[in-house]
C-alpha positions in Angstrom: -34.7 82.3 47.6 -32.5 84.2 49.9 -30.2 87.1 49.7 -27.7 89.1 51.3 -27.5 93.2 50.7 -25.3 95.6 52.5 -26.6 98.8 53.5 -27.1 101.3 50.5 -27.0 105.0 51.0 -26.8 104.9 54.8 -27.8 107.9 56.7 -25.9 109.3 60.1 -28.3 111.4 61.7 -27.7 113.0 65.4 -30.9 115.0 67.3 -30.2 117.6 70.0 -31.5 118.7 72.6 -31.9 123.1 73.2 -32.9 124.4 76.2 -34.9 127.6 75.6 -34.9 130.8 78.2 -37.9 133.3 78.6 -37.0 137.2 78.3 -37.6 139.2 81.8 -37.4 135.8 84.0 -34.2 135.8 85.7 -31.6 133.0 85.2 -31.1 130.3 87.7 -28.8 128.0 88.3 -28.3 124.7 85.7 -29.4 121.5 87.0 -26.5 119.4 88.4 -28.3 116.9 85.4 -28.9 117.5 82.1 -30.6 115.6 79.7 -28.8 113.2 77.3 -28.6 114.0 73.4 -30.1 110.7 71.6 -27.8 109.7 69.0 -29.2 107.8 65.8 -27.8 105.7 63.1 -29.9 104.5 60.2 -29.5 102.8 56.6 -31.9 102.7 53.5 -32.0 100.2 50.9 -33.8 101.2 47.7 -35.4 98.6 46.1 -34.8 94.9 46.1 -36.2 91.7 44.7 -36.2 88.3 46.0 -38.1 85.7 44.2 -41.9 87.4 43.2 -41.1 89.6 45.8 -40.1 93.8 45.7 -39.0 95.9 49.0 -39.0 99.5 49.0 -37.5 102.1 50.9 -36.5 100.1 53.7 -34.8 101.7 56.4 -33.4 100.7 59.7 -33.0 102.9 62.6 -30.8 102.3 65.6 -30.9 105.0 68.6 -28.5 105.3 71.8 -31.0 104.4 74.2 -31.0 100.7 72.8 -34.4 101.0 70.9 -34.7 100.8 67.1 -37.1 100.5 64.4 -37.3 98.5 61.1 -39.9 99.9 58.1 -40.3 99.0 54.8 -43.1 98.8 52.2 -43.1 95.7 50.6 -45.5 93.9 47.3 -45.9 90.7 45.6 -46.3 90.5 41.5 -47.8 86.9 41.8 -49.1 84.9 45.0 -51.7 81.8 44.9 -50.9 81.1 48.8 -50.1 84.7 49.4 -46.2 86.0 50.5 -44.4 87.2 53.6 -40.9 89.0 53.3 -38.7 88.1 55.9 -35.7 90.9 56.9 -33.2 90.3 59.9 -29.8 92.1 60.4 -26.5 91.4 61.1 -24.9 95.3 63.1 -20.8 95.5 62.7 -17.7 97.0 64.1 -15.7 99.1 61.2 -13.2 95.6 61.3 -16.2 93.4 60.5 -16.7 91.9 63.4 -20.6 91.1 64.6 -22.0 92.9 67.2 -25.6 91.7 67.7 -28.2 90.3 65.2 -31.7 91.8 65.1 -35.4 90.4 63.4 -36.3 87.7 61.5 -39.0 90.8 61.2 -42.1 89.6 58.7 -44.0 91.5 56.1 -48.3 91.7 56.9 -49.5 88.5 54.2 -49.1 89.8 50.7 -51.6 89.0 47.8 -51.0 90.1 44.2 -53.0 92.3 41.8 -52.7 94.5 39.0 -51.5 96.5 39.9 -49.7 94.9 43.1 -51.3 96.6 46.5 -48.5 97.6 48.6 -48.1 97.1 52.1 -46.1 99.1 54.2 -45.2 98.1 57.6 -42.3 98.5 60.5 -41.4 96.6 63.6 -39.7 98.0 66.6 -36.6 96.3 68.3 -34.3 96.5 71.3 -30.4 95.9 71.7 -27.7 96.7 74.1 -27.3 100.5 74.2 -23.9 100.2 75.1 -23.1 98.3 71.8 -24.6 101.5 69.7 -21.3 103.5 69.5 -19.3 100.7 67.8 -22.0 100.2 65.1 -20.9 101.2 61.8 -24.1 101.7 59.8 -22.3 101.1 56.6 -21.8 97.6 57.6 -25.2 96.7 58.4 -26.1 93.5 56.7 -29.8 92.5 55.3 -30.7 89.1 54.9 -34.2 88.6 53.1 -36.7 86.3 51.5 -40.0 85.8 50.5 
């Protein structure tokens, strides 16, 4: 069984950078460089279900330097072989049009119980950094199974 779900209650997060100054040491001149404020754009799904199957909380995070980072905690009501849930992503432009494509990124092997042990688990990922501005975390797409 496979489905599709857009991001739900996608977060927009930016981190900065201070620079602190020590009292009685006099001020010098800035550096000619400074250091670059990391952006970060992330989305969190609440819970799904795909066949026997439940995600949790999973989030994807996608940072200007071209590095980001899928987690999830994921369980299984009923396994005989046990399960493996399977996420990928489709990032978007505000028109709809596809940027890059990141996973197929697989769940630890999931055995039932009652109640169900949960497994969390995340997977880091790489993309081109110069595509993170055009993202728009709202149109993130999540294709699973199980």
């Amino acid at each position: 069984m496979k489905r599709t779900i857009r991001g739900l209650a996608p977060v927009l997060a930016a981190a900065a950078a201070g620079a602190a100054t020590l009292s009685g040491v006099p001020a010098q001149a800035a550096p000619a460089h400074s250091a670059a404020v990391l952006e970060v754009k992330s989305a969190t799904w609440g819970q799904l279900h795909v066949g026997d199957c439940e995600q949790d909380n999973g989030t994807i995070v996608i940072r200007s330097d071209g590095t980001g980072t899928w987690s999830a905690t994921t369980l299984t009501f009923q396994t005989h072989s046990g399960d493996v849930w399977h996420s990928s992503f489709d990032f978007k432009t505000t028109a709809g049009t596809q940027l890059f494509h990141a996973g197929t990124f697989d769940s630890p092997r999931m055995n039932d119980g009652n109640p169900p042990p949960r497994y969390p688990w995340s997977k880091p990922f790489t993309f081109d950094a110069s595509l993170f501005s055009a993202v728009d975390i709202f149109k993130t797409i999540q294709h699973s199974s199980c």
